[in-house]
C-alpha positions in Angstrom: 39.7 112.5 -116.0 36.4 113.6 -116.3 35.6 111.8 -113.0 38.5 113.2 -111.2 37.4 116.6 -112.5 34.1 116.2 -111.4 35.1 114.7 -107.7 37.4 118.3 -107.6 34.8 120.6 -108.2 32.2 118.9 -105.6 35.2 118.9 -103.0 36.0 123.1 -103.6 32.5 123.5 -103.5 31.6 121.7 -100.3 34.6 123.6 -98.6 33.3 126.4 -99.8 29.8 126.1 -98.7 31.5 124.9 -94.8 33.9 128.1 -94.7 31.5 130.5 -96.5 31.1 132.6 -92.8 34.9 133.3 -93.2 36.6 136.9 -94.2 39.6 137.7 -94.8 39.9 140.3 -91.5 39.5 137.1 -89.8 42.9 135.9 -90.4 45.0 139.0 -90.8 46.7 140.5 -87.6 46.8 143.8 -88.7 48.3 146.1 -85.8 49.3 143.1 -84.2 51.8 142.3 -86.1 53.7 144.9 -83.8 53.4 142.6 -81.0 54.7 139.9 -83.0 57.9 142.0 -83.7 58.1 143.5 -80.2 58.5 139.9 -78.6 61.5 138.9 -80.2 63.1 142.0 -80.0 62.7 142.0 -76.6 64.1 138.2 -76.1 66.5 137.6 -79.1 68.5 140.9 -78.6 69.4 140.4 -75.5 70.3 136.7 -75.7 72.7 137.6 -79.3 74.1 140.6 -77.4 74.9 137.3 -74.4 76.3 134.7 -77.1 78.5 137.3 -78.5 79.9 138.7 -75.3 80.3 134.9 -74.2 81.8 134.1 -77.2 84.8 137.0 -76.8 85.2 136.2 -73.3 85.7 132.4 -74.4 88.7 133.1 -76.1 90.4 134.9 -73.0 89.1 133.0 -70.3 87.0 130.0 -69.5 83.4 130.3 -69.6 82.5 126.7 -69.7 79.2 127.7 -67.4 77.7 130.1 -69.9 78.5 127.8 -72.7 76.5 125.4 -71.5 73.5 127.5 -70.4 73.6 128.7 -74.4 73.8 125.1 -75.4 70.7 124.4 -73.1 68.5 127.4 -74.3 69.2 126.8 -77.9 68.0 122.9 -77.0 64.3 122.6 -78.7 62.9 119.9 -76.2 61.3 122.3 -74.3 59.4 124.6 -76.9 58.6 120.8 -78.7 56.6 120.0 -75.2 54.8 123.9 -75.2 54.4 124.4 -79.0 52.4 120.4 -78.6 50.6 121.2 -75.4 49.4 124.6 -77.1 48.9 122.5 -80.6 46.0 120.2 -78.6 44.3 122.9 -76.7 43.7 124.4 -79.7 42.1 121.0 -81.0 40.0 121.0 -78.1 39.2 125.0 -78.7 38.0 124.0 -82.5 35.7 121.3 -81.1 34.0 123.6 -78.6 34.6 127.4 -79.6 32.5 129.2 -77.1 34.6 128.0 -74.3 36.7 130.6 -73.5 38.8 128.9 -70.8 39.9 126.9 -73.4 41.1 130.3 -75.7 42.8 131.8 -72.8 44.9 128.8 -72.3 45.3 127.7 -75.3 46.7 131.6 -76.3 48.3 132.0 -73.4 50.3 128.9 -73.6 51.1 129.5 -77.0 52.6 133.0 -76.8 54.6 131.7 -73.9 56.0 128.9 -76.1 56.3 132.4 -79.1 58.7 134.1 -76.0 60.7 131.3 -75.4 61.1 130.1 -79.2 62.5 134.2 -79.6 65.1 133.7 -77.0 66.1 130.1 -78.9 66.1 132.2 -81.8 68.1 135.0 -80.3 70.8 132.5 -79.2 71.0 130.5 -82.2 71.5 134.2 -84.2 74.3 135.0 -82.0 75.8 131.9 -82.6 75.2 132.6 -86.5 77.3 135.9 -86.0 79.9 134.2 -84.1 80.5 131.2 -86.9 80.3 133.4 -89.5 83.2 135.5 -88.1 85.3 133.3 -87.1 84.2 130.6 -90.2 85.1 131.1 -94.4 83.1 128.1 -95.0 80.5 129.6 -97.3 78.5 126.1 -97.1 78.3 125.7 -93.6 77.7 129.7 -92.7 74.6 129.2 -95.5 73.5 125.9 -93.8 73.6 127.8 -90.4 71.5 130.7 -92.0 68.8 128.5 -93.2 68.6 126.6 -90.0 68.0 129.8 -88.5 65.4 131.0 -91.1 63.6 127.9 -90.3 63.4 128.4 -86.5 62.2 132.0 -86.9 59.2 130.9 -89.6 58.2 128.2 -87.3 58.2 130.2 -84.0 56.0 132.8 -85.6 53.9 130.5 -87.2 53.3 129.4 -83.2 52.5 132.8 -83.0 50.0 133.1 -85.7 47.9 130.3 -84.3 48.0 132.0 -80.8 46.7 135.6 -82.8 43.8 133.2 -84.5 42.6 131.7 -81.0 43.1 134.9 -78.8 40.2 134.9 -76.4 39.4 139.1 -77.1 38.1 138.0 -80.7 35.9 134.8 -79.3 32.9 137.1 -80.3 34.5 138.7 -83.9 37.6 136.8 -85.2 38.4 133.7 -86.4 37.2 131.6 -83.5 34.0 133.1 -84.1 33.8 132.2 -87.9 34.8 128.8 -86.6 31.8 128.2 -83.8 29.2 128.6 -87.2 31.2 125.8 -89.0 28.9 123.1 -89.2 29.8 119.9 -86.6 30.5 117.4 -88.7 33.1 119.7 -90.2 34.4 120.9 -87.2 34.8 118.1 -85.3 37.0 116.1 -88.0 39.1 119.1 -88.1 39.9 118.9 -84.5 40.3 115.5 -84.6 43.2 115.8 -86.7 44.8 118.3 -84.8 44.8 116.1 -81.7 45.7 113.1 -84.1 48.7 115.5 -84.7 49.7 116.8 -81.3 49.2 113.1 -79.5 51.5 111.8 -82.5 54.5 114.2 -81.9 53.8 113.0 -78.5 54.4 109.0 -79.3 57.3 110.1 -81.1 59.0 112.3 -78.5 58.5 109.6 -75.4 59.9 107.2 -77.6 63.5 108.9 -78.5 
């Protein structure tokens, strides 16, 4: 116990001593949290206000085209293929931080992936509303709820990441904090994320 006490301690203080340049501005939006509230407003609302109004005229004529188009946009193949390509530029971004073609891609392709997760979001609300009024099953309306609770706290997590690696705070942010980090604790930390993002690539080619 002692050992493992000891091994602790040298561990916190070693991260410690890597992440000291840090502070706690760096990783809070702020005002920006506006923009994260603005974007799926601006997607979902519109796409709920579609579902719904698909939905009623389901029931008085056929609509089989619409259907599928919400069945398609709810699909997550295509934020999976973003939300990856976004995850490994910023990999590349932590291994060399003062390259700021790298932060504008990496950001832009991330709050692209944030948009286009909103609009899932949106239709997979709307489809919410319309099971729960036309559903008494308390199990599956909850199990439909948390599905969407999921999707929205992994979309703006997408959007977190882009905030972090936004090219306008390269030179005062968390990027910057992250280009004093010492290489050899750097580098394995982009590593991993590449490690990550080229694994959920090997297992989407292989479904």
């Amino acid at each position: 116990m002692p050992v493992l006490r000891a091994l602790l301690n040298r561990t916190r203080g070693w991260l410690q001593y890597h992440t000291r340049t840090f502070r706690r501005s760096d990783f809070w939006p702020g005002r920006m949290l506006w923009q994260a509230a603005i974007v799926p407003a601006a997607w979902a609302l519109p796409a709920i206000a579609g579902v719904i109004v698909t939905d009623w005229l389901g029931n008085r004529r056929s609509v089989k085209y619409l259907q599928t188009a919400v069945q398609e946009g709810i699909g997550p193949h295509i934020w999976n293929v973003f939300a990856v390509l976004g995850m490994m530029l910023v990999g590349l971004l932590i291994a060399a931080p003062r390259q700021r073609w790298l932060a504008v891609a990496a950001h832009q392709v991330l709050q692209n992936t944030y948009s286009l997760g909103a609009l899932m979001f949106g239709l997979l609300l709307g489809e919410w509303i319309c099971l729960s009024a036309s559903q008494h099953t308390f199990v599956l309306v909850m199990a439909a709820g948390l599905m969407f609770a999921f999707a929205f706290c992994l979309n703006l997590t997408v959007w977190y990441v882009a905030f972090l690696v936004s090219p306008t705070r390269l030179n005062t942010g968390f990027m910057h904090s992250v280009a004093q980090l010492a290489p050899q604790f750097r580098l394995p930390l982009a590593a991993v994320i590449l490690a990550v993002a080229l694994d959920s690539i090997y297992v989407y080619l292989g479904k």
